[in-house]
N, C-alpha and C positions, 0 to 999 in steps of 0.2 A: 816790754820786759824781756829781759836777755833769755834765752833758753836754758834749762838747767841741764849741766854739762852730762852728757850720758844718753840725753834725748833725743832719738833719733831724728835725723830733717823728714823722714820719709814716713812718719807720721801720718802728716797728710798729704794728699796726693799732687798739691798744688803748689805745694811748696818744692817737692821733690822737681815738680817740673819745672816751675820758675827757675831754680837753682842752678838750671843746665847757664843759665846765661850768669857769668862770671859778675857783670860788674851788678846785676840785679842782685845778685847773691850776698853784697856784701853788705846791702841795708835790711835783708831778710834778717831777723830776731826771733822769730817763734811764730809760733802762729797766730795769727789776725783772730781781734774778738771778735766770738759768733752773735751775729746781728738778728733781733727778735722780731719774727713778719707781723708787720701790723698790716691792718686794714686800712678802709677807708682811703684811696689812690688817690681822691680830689684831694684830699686837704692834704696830701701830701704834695702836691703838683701848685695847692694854694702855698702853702708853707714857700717850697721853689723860689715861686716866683716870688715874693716876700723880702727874701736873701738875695735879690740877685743884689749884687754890687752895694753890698753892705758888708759890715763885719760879723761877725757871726753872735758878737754881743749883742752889737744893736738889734739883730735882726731874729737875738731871743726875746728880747725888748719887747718888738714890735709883737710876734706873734703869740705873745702873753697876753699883752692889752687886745688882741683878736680874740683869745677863746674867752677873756674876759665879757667878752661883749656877749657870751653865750653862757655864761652864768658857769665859766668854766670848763664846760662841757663840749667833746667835740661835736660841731653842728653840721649837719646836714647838707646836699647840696641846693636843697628846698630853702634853706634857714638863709643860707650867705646869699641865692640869689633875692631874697625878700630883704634883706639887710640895706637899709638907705646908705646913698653911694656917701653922705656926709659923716654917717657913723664912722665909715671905715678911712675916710680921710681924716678924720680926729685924731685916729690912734698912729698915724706917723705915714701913710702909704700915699704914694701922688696920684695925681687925677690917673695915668696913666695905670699903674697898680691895679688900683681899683676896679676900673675896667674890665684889666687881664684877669683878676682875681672871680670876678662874676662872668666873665665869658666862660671860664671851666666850669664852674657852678652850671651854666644854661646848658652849656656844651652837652655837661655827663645825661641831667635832665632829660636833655632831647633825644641824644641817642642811646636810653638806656644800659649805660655802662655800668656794669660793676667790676669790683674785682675779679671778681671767676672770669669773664670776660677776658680781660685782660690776659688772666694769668694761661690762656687757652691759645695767645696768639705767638707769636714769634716774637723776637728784638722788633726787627723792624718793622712788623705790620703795628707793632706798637706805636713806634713813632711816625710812622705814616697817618695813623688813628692820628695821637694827640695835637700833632704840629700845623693842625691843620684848624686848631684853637688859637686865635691873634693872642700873642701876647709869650705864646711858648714854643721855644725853639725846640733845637735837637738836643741843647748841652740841658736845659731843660728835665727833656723824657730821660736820656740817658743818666740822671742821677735815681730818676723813678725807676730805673729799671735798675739799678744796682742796688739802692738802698729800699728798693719796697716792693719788687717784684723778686730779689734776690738773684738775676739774673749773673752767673760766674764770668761770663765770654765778653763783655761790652766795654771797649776802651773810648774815652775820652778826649780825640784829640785836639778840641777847640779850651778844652779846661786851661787855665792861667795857669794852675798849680802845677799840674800833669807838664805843662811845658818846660817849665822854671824847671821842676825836679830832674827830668830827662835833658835838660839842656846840661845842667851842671852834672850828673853822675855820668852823664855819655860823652861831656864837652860836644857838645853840636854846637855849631857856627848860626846863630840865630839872625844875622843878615836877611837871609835871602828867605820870607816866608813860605813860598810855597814849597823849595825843595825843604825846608824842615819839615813841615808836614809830613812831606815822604819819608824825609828820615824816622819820622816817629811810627808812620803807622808802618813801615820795613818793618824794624825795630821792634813794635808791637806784638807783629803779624807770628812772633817765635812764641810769643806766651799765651796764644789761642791754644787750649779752651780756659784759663783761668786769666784774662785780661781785666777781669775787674777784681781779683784783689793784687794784678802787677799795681794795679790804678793805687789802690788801698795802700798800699807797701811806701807808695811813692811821697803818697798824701802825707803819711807817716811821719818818714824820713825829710819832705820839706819842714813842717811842721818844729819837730826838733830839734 
């Protein structure tokens, strides 16, 4: 929603500094809705992996017919790993899925993870922890760590989206992939400490 005229950009504090960078400045609108910390990191990390390279229809689809399997209810990482690997390939997930889906399950299990845990570590001790579960990468933790750790600092730049948006609002020459890379995380490097809602802004603005 556009800003109502009179409302200062400096607001909030993320905005103000985004805004030094001219062309980021001009898909800024207001400010980014404030996101509600939920619990529970596995099934957030289950959910993930769920959606990788689906649409985000199907892939509410899919994790409907999951909590279904739990009488609705979010279950445990006790419940999913006790869950027959057949139930969970019923409900739309491949042999592969499934797998990755119960290895976090075992994973948190074994290494007694919770939230507080988590929320105690850094970015990356984070995704050093997680990625080291088959099945979950980086781009993975880093959406855990924006959308359920709340973490401000953590950019993206293996996301599809994050690419396509920065390729077209910057014109980057997407040829040659590795110096894009560089170009992005250059680029990136001005909107530290609030790189995850430059990320948000971007998502946005593709989007629309």
């Amino acid at each position: 929603m556009p800003r109502p005229s009179g409302t200062p950009v400096t607001e909030h504090a993320y905005i103000s500094h985004l805004s030094k960078d001219k062309k980021l400045q001009k898909i800024i609108k207001g400010p980014l809705e404030v996101r509600t910390k939920r619990k529970n990191f596995p099934l957030r990390l289950i959910g993930a992996i769920m959606s990788q390279q689906l649409s985000t229809k199907v892939a509410d689809v899919i994790y409907a017919r999951f909590l279904a399997l739990y009488d609705n209810k979010e279950p445990t990482p006790q419940q999913v790993a006790a869950t027959d690997p057949s139930r969970l390939r019923a409900i739309g997930l491949s042999n592969a899925k499934v797998s990755y889906v119960q290895n976090v399950a075992n994973f948190v299990i074994a290494q007694k993870l919770t939230d507080a845990r988590l929320h105690k570590m850094d970015d990356e001790a984070v995704i050093l922890c997680l990625t080291q579960i088959k099945g979950v990468g980086r781009w993975t933790v880093e959406m855990l760590l924006m959308f359920h750790l709340h973490r401000e600092d953590v950019f993206s730049v293996d996301d599809l989206g994050i690419q396509q948006a920065m390729a077209r609002l910057y014109k980057l020459d997407i040829g040659d992939k590795k110096a894009f890379r560089e170009q992005l995380k250059t680029i990136s490097a001005k909107w530290s400490p609030y790189r995850t809602h430059a990320c948000r802004y971007l998502w946005q603005w593709k989007d629309q």
